[in-house]
N, C-alpha and C positions, 0 to 999 in steps of 0.2 A: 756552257762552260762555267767552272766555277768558278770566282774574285777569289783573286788572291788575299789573304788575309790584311789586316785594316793594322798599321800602327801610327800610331800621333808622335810628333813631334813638337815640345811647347817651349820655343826661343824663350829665356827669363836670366841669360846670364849676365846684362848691361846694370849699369848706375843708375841710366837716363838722367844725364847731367843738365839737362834742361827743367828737373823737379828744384834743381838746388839744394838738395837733401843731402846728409851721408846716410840715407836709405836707401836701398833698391829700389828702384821704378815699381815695381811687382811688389814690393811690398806694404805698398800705398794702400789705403781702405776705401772701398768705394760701397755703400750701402752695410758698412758693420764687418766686412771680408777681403782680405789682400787682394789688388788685381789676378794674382797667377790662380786663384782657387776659381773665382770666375769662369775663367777658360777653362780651366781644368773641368769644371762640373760641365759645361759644355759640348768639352770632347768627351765626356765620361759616357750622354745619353748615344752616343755611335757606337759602344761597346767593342770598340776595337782590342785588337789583342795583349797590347800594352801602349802605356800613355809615357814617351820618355821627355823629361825637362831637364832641360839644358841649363846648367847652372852656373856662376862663376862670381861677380860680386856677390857678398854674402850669403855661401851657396848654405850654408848650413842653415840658415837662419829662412831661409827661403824655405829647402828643404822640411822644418817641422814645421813650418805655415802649411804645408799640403800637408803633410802629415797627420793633419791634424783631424782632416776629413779622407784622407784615401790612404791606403793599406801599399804595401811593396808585391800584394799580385796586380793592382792595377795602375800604380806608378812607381816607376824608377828615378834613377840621377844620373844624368851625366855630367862630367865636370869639364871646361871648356877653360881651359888652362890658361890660355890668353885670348883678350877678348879681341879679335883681327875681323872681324866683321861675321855676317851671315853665314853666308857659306863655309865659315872655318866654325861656327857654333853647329852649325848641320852636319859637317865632317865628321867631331869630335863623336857623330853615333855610328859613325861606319861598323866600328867590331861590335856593338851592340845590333844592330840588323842583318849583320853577313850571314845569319845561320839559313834565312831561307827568304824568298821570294815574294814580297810583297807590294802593297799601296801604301806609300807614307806619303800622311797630309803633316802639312809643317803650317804651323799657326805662330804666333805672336803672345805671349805671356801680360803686353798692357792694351789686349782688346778685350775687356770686358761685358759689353753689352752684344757679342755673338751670342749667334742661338744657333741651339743642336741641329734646326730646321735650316739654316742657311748655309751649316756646314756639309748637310746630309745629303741636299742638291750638290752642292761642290762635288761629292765624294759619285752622287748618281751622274753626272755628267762626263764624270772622267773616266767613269766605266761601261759607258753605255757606249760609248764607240769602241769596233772590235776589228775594223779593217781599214783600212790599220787600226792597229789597237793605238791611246793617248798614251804618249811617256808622260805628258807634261799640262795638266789645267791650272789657268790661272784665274782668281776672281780678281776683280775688277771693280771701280764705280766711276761715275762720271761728279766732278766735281765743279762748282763755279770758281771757284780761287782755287787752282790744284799747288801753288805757292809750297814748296818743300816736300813733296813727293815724287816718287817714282814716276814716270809715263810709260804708259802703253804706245808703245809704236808700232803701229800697222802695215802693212802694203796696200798698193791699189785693190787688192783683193779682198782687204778686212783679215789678212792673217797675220799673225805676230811676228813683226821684224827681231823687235826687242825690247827691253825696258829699259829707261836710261834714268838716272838718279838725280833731281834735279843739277845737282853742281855739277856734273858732267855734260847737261844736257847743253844743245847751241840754242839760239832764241826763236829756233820756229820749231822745236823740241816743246820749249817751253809753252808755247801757245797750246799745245793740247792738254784738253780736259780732262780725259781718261786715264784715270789713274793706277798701279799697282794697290791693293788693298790689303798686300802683304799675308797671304791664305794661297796657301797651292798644296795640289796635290801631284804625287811623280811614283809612277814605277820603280822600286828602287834601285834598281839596276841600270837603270838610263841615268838617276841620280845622282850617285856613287860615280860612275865613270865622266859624267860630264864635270860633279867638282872637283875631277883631279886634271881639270883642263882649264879651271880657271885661276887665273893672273890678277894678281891686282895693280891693274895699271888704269890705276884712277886716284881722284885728287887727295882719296882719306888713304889712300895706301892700303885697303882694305879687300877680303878676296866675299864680293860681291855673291849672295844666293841668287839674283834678280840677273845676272849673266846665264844661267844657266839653260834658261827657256832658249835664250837665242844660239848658244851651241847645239843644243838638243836643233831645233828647227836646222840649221847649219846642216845636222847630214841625215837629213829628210826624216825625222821623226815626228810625229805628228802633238803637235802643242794648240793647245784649246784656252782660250778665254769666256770664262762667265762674268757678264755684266750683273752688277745686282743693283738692286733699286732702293737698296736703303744705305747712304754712305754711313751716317751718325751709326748705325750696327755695329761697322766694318771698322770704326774711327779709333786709330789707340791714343793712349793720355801722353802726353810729353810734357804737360807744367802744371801747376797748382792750378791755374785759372779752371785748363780744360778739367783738371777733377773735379774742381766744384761743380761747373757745369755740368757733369754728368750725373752728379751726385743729383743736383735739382732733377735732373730728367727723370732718374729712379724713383724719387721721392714724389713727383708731381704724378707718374702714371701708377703707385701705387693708393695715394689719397684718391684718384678720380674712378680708381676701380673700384674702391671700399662705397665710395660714395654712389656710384651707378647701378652697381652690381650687389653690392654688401649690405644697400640702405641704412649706411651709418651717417650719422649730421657730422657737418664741422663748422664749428663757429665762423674758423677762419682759415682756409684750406692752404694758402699761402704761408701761413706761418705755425707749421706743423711738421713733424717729422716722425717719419711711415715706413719699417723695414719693406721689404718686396716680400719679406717669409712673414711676415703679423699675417694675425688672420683678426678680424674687431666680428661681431654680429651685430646683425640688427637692429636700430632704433638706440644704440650707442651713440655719444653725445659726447665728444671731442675738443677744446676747449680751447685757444689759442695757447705757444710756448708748451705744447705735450710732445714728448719722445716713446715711439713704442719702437722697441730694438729689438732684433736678432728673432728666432722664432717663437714669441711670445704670442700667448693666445688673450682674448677678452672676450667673454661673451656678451650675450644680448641684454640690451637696457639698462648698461651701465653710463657712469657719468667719469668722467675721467675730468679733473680742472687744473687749471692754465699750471705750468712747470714743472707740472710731473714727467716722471722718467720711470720708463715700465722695458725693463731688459731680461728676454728670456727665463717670461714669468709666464702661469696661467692664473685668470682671473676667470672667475663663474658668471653667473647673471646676477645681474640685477646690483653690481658691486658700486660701490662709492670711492670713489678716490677724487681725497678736498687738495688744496694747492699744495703745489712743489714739496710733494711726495717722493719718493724713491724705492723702488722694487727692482728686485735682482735675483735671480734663479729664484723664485716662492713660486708658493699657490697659494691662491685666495677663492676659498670657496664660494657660493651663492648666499648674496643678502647681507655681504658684511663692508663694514665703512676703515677706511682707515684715513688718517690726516685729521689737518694739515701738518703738514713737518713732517710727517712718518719715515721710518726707513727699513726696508724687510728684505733681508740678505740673507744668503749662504743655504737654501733651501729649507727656508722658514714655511708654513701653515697655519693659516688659520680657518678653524673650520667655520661651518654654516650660522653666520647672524653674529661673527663676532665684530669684536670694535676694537681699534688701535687709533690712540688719537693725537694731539698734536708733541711732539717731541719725543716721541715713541721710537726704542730702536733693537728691531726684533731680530735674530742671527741663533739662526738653525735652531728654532727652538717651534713646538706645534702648540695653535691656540686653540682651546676646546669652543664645543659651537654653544654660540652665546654668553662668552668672556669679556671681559671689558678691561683694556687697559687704557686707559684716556687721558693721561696727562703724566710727563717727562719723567719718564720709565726705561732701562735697559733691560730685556728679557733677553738675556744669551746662555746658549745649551740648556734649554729646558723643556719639560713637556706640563703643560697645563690642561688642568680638563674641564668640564662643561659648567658653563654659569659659574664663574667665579671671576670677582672684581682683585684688580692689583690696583693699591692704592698710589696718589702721585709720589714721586719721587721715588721709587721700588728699585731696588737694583738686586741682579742676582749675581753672587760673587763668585764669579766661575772658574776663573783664574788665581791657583794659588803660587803663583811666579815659574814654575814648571810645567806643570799641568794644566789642562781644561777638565773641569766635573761639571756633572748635569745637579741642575735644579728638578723636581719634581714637586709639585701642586696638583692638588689633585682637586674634586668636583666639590662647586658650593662654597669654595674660601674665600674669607675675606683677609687682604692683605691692606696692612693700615698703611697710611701715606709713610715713607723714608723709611722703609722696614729693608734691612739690608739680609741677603740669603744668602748665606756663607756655604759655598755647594764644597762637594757634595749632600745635599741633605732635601730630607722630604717631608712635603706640610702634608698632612691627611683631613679627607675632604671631612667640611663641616667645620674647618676648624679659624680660627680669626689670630691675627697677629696683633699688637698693639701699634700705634704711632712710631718711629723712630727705633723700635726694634733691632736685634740684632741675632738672626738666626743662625744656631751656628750645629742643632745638633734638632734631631728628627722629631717634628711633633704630629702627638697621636690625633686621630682625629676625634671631631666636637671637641677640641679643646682651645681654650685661650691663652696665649701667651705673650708676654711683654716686658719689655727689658735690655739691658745691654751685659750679660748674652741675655738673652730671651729665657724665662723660665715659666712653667706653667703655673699659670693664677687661677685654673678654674674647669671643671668640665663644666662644656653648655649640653643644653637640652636641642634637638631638632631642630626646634624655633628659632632657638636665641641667633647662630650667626647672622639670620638676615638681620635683626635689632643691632645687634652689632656691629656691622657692616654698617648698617645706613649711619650708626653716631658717627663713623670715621672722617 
C-alpha cells in the first residue's frame, strides 16, 4: 500500500521569552544561520511535499530568513494570529492541509542540531505499522534532570497514557525521566479532529498539541512512542547559555573532524572558530584567534595566523594569510600572501603569486598574478593585471559623490607611493606614475607621468619601468 504523502510542520511563531531578546527565538544564529533554517534544511532531506512554518512574532522577518535559502515550492507561511499555545499554532494549517490525506510530522523551529536520519526513523516508525495503522508516533528521550519538560506517561503495559507538562504535572509525574522531545508525527486526519477536542484547561490557559496523543489513545487509535538515544540532538534553545553551548558543540566537532579526517594542524583547537560548511585541506596550519565562516573553502598547505577572519571566501593552496587579516566573499588564488592588516571584500581576486600587505584594502576589485600591493593602499572597483607593483599610499578614486567608476592598470606598472586614481580612468601597461601624483585622465602605455593632475613627462623604452619602479 502506498504512504500517504509527507508534509512538515515547523512551530517558529513564539518570542522564547526566556532568550531576553526582542528577537525571535528562531531567529538566533547558531553556526553563521537562524535556528529555523536549521530545521528547515533538516526536514528539507525527507523531501516531503511541502515544508509549512508557522509564523507569528516577527513573522516577516522570519519569513526572509528561510527565504533566503528555500523557494515557495518548497516552503510556505502560516500566520498563527495569536500565540495560545501548540496545538492552536498546529490548527492555524488545518485549510492549509484539508486538500488531501496525508503524514504530518510537526517539529519544533529551536531544535537545531536534528538530523534528517533521526527524523526519517520517526517518519519509518509511524509507517510501518498497518494493523492497525498509527494515528499518532511520538519521540522521546530519556533524561537525568527532566526538570521543565513534558513526561511521558505510560501504563503497566509501556503504552502511552499521556503527556503531562511539567506545571501540570503531580510529584510522582515528576519523578519520571522520559521525556516528550517535542517531534511527532500524526495522520492528519486523526490530527485535525483530535485538536478540535482540545481544552485548555491547564495552568498557561493554553490549547496544548501534547494532549492530543492521549485523546487519539482515548478511542482506541493506536499511538507509538520512539525512544531515541541521543537527547543533546533532540534539545531546543531557550536562553543564551544554552546557545552558546551549542555553539561550542558545533564548533568543537567541526575542528575534530578537520583535524582527524582533514589532516589539518591547529595550534590551539580550543580557541578557534570552524563553520560545520568550511572545508580547510591538508597540512593547513591554523593558528590560535582564526575565524573561518559560512561556506568558505582553503586549500592545502596554507598557513592562516592568529585573528583572521575568512567569511565565505575560497582560498588556493599554498596561500599565506599573516595576523588579523579579513576576507569576505573573495578568491585568493594559489601561492599568494596577504597581511598583516589586510582587508578583501565584496568579491575581490587575486590571482596566482600575488601580494597584498599590511593595511591593504581590496573591494571588488581583481589582482593580476604576481602584483604586489604591500603597504596602506585602497584598491576599490578596479581590475589590475600581471606583475605590477602599487606603490604605498595608492588610493583609487572611485567614488565621484554619485557614482562608483572602475580603475584599470594594466600589466608591468609601476604605481609611485600616494598616486591618487581619479576613476574612471586607465594606466596602460609599461607605464609608471610619479610619487604623490594625481591621475585624473588615461595614460598611454610605456609612459611616465607625474604631477597634480598628472602629465606626461616622457615615453619609456621596455626596460625603463622596471628602473623606474625600483627608484620609487
Amino acid at each position: 500500500m502506498k504512504s500517504p504523502p509527507l508534509d512538515i510542520l515547523i512551530m517558529a511563531a513564539g518570542l522564547g521569552t526566556r532568550m531576553r531578546s526582542g528577537r525571535a527565538k528562531v531567529l538566533h544564529q547558531l553556526d553563521g544561520l537562524p535556528l529555523i533554517v536549521h530545521v528547515c534544511r533538516a526536514a528539507a532531506q525527507l523531501q516531503p511535499r511541502m515544508i509549512y512554518v508557522i509564523v507569528g512574532h516577527q513573522a516577516d522577518e522570519v519569513a526572509a530568513a528561510v527565504g533566503k535559502e528555500f523557494t515557495a515550492q518548497t516552503v510556505r507561511f502560516i500566520k498563527q494570529a495569536q500565540q495560545r499555545g501548540t496545538g492552536d499554532a498546529v490548527m492555524s494549517a488545518r485549510i492549509a492541509l484539508s486538500g488531501s490525506a496525508s503524514t504530518v510530522m510537526v517539529l519544533s523551529g529551536d531544535v537545531p542540531l536534528v538530523r534528517s536520519e533521526t527524523l526519517a526513523a520517526l517518519l519509518e516508525q509511524h509507517r510501518a505499522a498497518t494493523n492497525p495503522p498509527t494515528s499518532c508516533t511520538i519521540l522521546s528521550v530519556k533524561l537525568d534532570n527532566p526538570t521543565g519538560y513534558g513526561r511521558i506517561v505510560r501504563d503497566s503495559a509501556g503504552r502511552l497514557l499521556k503527556i503531562v507538562e511539567q506545571k501540570d504535572a503531580n510529584e510522582e509525574e515528576r519523578q519520571l525521566r522520559e521525556i516528550n522531545a517535542g517531534l511527532y508525527c500524526f495522520d492528519s486526519w486523526a490530527l485535525f479532529q483530535a485538536l478540535a477536542r482540545v481544552q485548555p484547561a491547564n495552568e498557561q490557559g493554553e490549547y496544548y498539541l501534547t494532549d492530543v496523543p492521549a485523546i487519539l489513545s482515548a478511542q482506541g487509535l493506536a499511538v507509538e512512542v520512539l525512544l531515541h538515544s541521543d537527547a543533546r540532538e533532540v534539545s531546543g534553545i531557550n536562553t543564551r547559555a544554552e546557545l552558546a553551548e551549542f555553539e561550542n558543540l558545533r564548533r568543537r566537532s567541526a575542528i575534530r573532524r578537520l583535524m582527524n579526517d582533514g589532516g589539518v594542524t591547529f595550534i590551539d583547537p580550543s580557541n578557534a572558530y570552524i563553520s560545520s560548511e568550511a572545508q580547510v585541506g591538508r597540512d593547513t596550519v591554523i593558528y590560535p584567534g582564526v575565524s573561518i565562516e559560512g561556506k568558505s573553502y582553503v586549500g592545502e598547505r596554507c598557513e592562516i595566523r592568529s585573528g583572521s577572519r575568512i567569511t565565505n571566501s575560497r582560498l588556493g593552496n599554498g596561500v599565506m594569510v599573516k595576523d588579523h587579516c579579513v576576507v569576505v566573499d573573495s578568491e585568493i588564488a594559489d601561492d599568494c600572501a596577504i597581511g598583516p592588516f589586510a582587508h578583501l571584500r565584496m568579491n575581490s581576486r587575486m590571482e596566482n603569486g600575488a601580494v597584498v600587505g599590511n593595511f591593504v584594502e581590496v573591494k571588488k576589485t581583481r589582482i593580476g598574478r604576481g602584483t604586489k600591493s604591500m603597504h596602506l593602499t585602497y584598491l576599490g572597483d578596479a581590475v589590475i593585471g600581471e606583475k605590477t607593483n602599487i606603490g604605498a599610499g595608492t588610493v583609487t578614486c572611485n567614488y565621484d559623490g554619485k557614482d562608483k567608476h572602475q580603475t584599470v592598470i594594466e600589466d608591468n606598472v609601476r604605481i609611485g607611493s600616494d598616486t591618487m586614481l581619479v576613476a574612471p580612468v586607465r594606466v596602460g601597461s609599461g607605464s609608471v606614475t610619479g610619487a604623490g601624483s594625481v591621475v585624473t585622465e588615461d595614460v598611454p602605455p610605456n609612459t611616465l607621468v607625474a604631477g597634480v593632475p598628472a602629465k606626461v613627462k616622457k615615453q619609456l623604452q621596455p626596460e625603463e619601468p622596471k628602473r623606474a619602479g625600483n627608484r620609487q
